[in-house]
N, C-alpha and C positions, 0 to 999 in steps of 0.2 A: 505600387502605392501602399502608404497602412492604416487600417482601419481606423478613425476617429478613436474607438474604444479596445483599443488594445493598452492593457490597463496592468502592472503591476509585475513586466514583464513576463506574462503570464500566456500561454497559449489557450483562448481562448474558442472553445467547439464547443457549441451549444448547436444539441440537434433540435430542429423541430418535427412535433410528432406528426402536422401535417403534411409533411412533403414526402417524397415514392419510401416507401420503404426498404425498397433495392436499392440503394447508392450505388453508382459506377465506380464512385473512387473513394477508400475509407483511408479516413489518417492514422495514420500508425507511429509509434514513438520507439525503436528499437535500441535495446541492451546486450551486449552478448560476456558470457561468462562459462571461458573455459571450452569455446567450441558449442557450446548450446545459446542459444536467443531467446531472450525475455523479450517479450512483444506486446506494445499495449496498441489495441486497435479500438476504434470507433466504430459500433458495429450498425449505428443509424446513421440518416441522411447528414451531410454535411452543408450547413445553409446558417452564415456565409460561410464561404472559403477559409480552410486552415491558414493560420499564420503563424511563425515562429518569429521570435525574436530573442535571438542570443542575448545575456547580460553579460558584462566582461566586468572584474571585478578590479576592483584600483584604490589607491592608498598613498597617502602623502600626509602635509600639512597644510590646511586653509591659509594661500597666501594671502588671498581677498575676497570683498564679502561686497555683492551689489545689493540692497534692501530694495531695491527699487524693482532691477529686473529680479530679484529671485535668486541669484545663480550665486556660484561660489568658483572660486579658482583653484587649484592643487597643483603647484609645480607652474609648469605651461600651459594647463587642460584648463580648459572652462567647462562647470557643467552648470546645465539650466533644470529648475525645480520648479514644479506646480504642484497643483491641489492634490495629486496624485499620491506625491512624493511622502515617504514617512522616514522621520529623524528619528534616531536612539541613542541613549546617552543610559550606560549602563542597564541596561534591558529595560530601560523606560522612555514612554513616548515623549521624543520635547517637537518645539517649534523651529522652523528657522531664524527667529530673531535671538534664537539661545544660543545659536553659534556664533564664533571668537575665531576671529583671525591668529593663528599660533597653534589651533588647536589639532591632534594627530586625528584623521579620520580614515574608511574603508568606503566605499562607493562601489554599489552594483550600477550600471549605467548602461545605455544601451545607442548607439549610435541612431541620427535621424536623417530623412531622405537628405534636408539641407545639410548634412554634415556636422551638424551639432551634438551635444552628446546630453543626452537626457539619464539624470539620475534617478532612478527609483525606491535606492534604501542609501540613509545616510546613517554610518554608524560613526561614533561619537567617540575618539579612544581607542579604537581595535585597527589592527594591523592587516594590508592584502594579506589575503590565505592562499590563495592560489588563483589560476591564471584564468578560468572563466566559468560560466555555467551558465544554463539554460534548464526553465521552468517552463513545464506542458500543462494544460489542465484541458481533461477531457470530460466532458458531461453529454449522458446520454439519458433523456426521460422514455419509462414506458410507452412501446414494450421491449424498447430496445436497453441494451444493457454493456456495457464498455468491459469488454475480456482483455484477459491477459492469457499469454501463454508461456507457460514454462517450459522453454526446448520442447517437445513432440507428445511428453507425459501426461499435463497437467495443465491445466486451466482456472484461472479463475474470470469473477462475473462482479460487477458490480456497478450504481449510479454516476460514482466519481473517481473520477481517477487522478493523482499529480505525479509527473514524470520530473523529477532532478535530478541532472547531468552536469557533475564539477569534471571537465577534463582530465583525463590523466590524474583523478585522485579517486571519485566512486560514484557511482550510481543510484538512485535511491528511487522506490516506487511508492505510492501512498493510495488507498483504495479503499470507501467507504461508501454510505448511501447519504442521499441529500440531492440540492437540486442547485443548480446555476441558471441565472438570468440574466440578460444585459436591460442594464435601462438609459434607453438611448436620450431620451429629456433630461436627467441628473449628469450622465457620462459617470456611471459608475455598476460596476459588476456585483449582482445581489447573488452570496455563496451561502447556502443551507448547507452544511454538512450534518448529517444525522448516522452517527454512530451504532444503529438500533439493532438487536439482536436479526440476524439474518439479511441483514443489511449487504454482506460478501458471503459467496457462493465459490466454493472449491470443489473440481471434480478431478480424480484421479480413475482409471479405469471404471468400474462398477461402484467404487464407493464415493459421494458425496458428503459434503461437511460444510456449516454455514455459521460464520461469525459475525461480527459487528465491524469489523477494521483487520485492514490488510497491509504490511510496514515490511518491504521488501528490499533488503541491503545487498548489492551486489559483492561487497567486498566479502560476505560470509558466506552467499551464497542460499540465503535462509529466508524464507516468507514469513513472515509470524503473525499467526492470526489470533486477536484479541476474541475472546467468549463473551457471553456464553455460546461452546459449541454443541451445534447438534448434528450427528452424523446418519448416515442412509446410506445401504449398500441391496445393490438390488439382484435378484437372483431367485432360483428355487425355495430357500429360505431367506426371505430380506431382515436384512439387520437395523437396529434401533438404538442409537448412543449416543452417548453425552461428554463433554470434559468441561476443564474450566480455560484453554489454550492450548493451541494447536500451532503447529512449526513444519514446514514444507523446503525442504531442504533439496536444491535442485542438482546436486551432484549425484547422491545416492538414489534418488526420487523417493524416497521415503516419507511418510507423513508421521511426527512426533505425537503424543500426545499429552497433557499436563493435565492433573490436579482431578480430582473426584469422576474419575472414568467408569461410564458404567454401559453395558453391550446388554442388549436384551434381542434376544434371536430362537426363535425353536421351540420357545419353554423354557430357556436357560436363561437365566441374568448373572453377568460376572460385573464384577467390580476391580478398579485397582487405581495406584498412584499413580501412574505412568504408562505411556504402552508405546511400541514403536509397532508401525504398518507397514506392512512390504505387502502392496497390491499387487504385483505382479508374481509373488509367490504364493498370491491367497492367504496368507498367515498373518499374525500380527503376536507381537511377545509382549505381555501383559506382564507390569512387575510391581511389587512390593514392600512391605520391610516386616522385620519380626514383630514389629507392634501391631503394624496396618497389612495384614498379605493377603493378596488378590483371590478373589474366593470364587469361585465360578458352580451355583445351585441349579437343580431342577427339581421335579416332583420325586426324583429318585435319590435323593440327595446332596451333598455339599463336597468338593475340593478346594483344600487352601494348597497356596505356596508361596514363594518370595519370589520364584518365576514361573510363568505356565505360556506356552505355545497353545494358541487359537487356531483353530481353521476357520475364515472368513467364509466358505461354503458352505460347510458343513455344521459351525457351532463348537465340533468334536475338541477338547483339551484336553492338553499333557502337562501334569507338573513336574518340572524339571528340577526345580528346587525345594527342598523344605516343604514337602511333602504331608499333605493330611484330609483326613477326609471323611466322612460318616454316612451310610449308604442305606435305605429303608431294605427290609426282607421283602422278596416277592412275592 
């Protein structure tokens, strides 16, 4: 059967916080790239039961228009429209009495137990793209929290999650903080998305990092996470940093970092443009330019360069490039 409120062809998992908080059975949404799996799971109770509903995508010309029941015809397909349904007509919202028989459209639709075919987006003008796709949406309220996993490495955490899957074209993840609700008197799904700093949680080995939004493309292979970041790495001496965007790159397992970087650990604070993180080598390459180059201070004094090797354990830097530095007498 499908839920009265399966709404937008959207997979809709809304945990509630009172029911066991062991689930037997978590839903999961799998990716795979390159031999490794992106995994988005549920990590609270499941109540109701996951549903999926594939969208297939389709495109013609509106041969006929019923006003009465709703629906429109493309070719030999009928599809039927309700309250649900939203029209576009050059990225803007119209109604169904704005559609014209003649006119080229695109149709996400999704088949119904009667065999009918219910449309959810009507675009107005635009051409099939390609052959189907499926949209997941996971929400999980405190204290649970909806992970992703990247191959074996890497994890991230967060309130929401949307999983798009275009066939045989790419894969797309989306991951922010905010809440989902259904309300079953209206039949319509109430979506808070709130973007807020620390809103996504990234853990790679020992170091941790937390943005506001998480936009994961399979075809690049690249997480990109929206700032402001703040980073934590935990250890003998734990580290304390910052940037303006972060990038999680699932081939190399490497973490990027972008725009006003700054590491405070030991009594040192370094600074720079850029930095790339290899957690698994404990190091991280901190880079610069001859205007702006990455300066890394203590009570003993200051090293510039245009590149310096980090040690994430220990604080300890090399300047590799361009070289400079001024050092107090003992």
């Amino acid at each position: 059967m499908r839920w009265p409120w399966l709404l937008s062809g959207l997979l809709l998992l809304i945990a509630l916080a009172q029911q066991d908080p062991e689930p037997a059975f978590q839903t999961t949404a799998e990716i795979e790239r390159r031999g490794k799996k992106i995994v988005v799971v549920k990590t609270g109770p499941d109540n109701p039961p996951a549903i999926i509903e594939l969208r297939d995508l389709y495109g013609g010309v509106i041969a006929a228009l019923d006003a009465e029941k709703k629906s429109l015809r493309v070719g030999e397909q009928v599809f039927t429209t309700d309250k649900l349904t939203r029209f576009w007509h050059e990225g803007k919202a119209v109604q169904f009495s704005d559609l014209k028989v003649g006119q080229q459209v695109r149709l996400e639709a999704a088949e119904q137990n009667d065999g009918s075919l219910k449309a959810f987006d009507v675009q107005v003008g635009a051409k099939r793209e390609g052959p189907s796709l499926s949209r997941s949406l996971f929400a999980d309220p405190p204290p649970f929290r909806v992970q992703i996993t990247f191959g074996e490495d890497a994890r991230a955490f967060g309130a929401i999650a949307r999983v798009e899957q275009v066939r045989e074209v790419n894969d797309y993840v989306f991951m922010t903080g905010g809440t989902a609700r259904y309300i079953e008197e209206e039949d319509r799904l109430e979506l808070e998305l709130k973007p807020a700093p620390r809103a996504v949680e990234v853990q790679q080995g020992k170091s941790k990092a937390w943005g506001s939004r998480l936009d994961y493309d399979n075809e690049s292979g690249n997480a990109r996470v929206t700032g402001p970041i703040e980073l934590e790495r935990t250890g003998e001496k734990p580290l304390q940093g910052s940037a303006e965007r972060m990038v999680y790159n699932v081939d190399d397992e490497i973490l990027h970092l972008f725009g006003s970087i700054k590491l405070v650990q030991d009594g040192r604070t370094s600074t720079a443009e850029s930095a790339v993180v290899r957690e698994k080598d404990k190091v991280a390459y901190l880079f610069g330019s001859k205007e702006k180059p990455v300066r890394s201070q203590n009570k003993d004094g200051f090293v510039e360069g245009t590149r310096v090797l980090y040690n994430l354990d220990t604080s300890d830097v090399v300047v590799l490039e361009g070289v400079k530095g001024e050092f107090q007498d003992p």
